[in-house]
N, C-alpha and C positions, 0 to 999 in steps of 0.2 A: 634627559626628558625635559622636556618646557612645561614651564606650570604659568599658569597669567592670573594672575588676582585681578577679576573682574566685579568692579563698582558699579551697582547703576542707583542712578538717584530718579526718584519718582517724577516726574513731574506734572501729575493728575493724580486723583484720587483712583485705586487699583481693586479690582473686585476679584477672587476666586471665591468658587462657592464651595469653603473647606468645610464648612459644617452647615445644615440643615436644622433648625428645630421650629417645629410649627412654620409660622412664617418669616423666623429671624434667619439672616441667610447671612454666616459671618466667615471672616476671613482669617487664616491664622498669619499671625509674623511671619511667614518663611515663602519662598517661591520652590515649586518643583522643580527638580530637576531636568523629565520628561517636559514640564511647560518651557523651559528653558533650553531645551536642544530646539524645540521647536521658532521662537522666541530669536534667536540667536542666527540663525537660518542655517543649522547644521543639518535641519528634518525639514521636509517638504510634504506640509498635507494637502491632501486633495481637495479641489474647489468642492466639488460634489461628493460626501458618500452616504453610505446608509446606513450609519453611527458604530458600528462597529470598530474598535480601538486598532490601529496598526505600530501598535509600539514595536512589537518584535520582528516587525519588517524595517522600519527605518532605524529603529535603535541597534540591530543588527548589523547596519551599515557603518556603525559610530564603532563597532568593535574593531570590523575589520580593519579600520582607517587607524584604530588605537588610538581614540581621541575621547575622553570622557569629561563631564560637566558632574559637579557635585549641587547638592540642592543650595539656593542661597536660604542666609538669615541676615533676617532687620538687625542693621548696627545700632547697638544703646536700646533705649525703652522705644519702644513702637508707638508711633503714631495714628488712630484711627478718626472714623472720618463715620457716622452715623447718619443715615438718610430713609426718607419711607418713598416707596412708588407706588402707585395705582397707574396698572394697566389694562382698565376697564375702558371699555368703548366710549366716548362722547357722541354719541348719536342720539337723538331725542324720544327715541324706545326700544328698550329692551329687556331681555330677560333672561335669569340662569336657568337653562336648559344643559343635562349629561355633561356637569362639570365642566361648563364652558359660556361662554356670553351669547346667547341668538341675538341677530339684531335685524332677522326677516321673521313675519308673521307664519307665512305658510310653509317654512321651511326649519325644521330641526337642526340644533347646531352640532357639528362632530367634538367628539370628545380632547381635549387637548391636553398633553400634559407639561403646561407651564404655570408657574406663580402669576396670580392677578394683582395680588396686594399684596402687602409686606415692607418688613426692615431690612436695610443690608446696612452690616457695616463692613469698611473699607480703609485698607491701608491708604492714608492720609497722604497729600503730595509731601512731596522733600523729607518722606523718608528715604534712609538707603540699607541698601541689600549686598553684599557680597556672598559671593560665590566662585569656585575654582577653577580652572578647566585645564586638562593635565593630557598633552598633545606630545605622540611622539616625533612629528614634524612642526617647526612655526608656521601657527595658522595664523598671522597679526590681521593681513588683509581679509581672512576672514571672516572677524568679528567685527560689526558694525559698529558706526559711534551713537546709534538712534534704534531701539527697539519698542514693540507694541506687546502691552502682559495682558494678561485677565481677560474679562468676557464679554468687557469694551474695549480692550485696545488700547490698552493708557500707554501713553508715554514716557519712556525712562530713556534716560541718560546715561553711555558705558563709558567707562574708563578702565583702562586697562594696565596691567604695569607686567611684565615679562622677566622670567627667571630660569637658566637650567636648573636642573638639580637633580640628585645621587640617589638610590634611597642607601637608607643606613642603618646600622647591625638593630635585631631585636629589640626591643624593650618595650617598657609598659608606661605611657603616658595617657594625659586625662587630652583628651581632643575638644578643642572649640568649635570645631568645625560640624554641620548638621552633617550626617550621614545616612544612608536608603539601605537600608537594610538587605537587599534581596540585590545591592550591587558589589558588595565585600567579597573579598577571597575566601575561601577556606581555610586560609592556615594563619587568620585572623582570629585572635579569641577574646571576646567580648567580656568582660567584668561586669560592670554596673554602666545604666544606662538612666535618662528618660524617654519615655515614647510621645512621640506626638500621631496620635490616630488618625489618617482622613486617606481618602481615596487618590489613587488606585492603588497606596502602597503607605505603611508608616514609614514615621521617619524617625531615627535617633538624633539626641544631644545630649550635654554632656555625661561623653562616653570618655570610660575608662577601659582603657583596651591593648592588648599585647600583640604587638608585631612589627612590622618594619615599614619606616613612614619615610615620607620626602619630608624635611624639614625646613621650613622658611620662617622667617624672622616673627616674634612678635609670637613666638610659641605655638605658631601654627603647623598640624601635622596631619599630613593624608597620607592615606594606606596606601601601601606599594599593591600595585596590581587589579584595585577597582575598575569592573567594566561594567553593562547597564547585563542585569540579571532577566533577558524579557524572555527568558523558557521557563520562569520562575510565575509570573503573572496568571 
């Protein structure tokens, strides 16, 4: 099996919107996985749709090929980046009308649902992120050296480093690696974990866990048999 340790280094300030409260709109340490197949150009989404999620049409294509991405996490302490917007109209009248800005007299405005004002914080540039991707063909030319994240398009930087490797007999180690819960085998058994909670799917870290990993340097272990879980969604 080929596994690639893929690095990317930030090179702009990175927004997801992993938590909601009030108007603070914050980001956690870690990239998805699902953003990351997309991210990587292993998924192709549609210029046009009508918001509905097609994870299990294009992540179903990631099985057939036997090619899977685990989610990344920020290496060392995380760097954030706090900022406020106002995306209110500049126009020299107007008024809140049905949860939205009017900015004609004789005309009511349609309801919209996005943030006007608010905080966002943001994974800061020249943080970096690793994450795995565990291929039963070499995809090297696959994976780009320049990719776009988050909900502007930031920019990060890949670097890749490529390895075969075996899995190997049972056992129970504590894994460094973030894990998607709803993409594990079955004959995986979980110990002790933390959850990190956010949409469309939690995620685990440091997990203590029994069964049979690819083993790579630097005490890093992934489960034999991970594919993306999208009948589980």
């Amino acid at each position: 099996m080929h596994i690639y340790t893929c690095t990317m280094q930030l090179l702009e300030h990175t927004f997801f919107s992993s938590r909601e409260i009030n108007a603070f709109y914050q980001t956690e340490p870690l990239i998805g996985n699902y953003a990351l197949c997309y991210a990587l150009g292993f998924c192709h989404g549609p210029y046009h749709t009508n918001g509905v999620p097609l994870y299990k049409e294009h992540l179903s294509q990631l099985n057939q090929r036997k090619i899977y991405v685990t989610p990344a996490k920020i290496e060392g302490d995380p760097k954030f980046s706090l900022t406020q917007f106002n995306a209110q109209t500049d126009t020299y009248w107007y008024r809140f009308d049905q949860n939205a800005i009017a900015v004609d007299k004789q005309q009511k405005a349609r309801a919209i649902n996005r943030p006007q004002t608010g905080r966002i914080k943001m994974l800061a540039l020249n943080n970096s992120a690793t994450c795995y991707i565990v291929s039963q063909e070499r995809i090297d030319a696959d994976i780009p050296s320049y990719i776009r994240l988050g909900k502007f398009m930031s920019k990060a930087k890949v670097t890749i480093k490529r390895q075969t490797c075996e899995p190997g007999q049972e056992r129970t180690v504590v894994s460094s690696v973030m894990l998607n819960p709803v993409d594990l085998p079955d004959t995986l058994q979980l110990r002790r974990f933390d959850i990190v909670n956010i949409h469309p799917t939690t995620f685990l870290k440091n997990v203590e866990v029994t069964g049979r990993f690819y083993e790579l340097p630097d005490d890093v272990f992934l489960p034999v048999g991970m594919k993306f879980g999208v009948d589980q969604l």
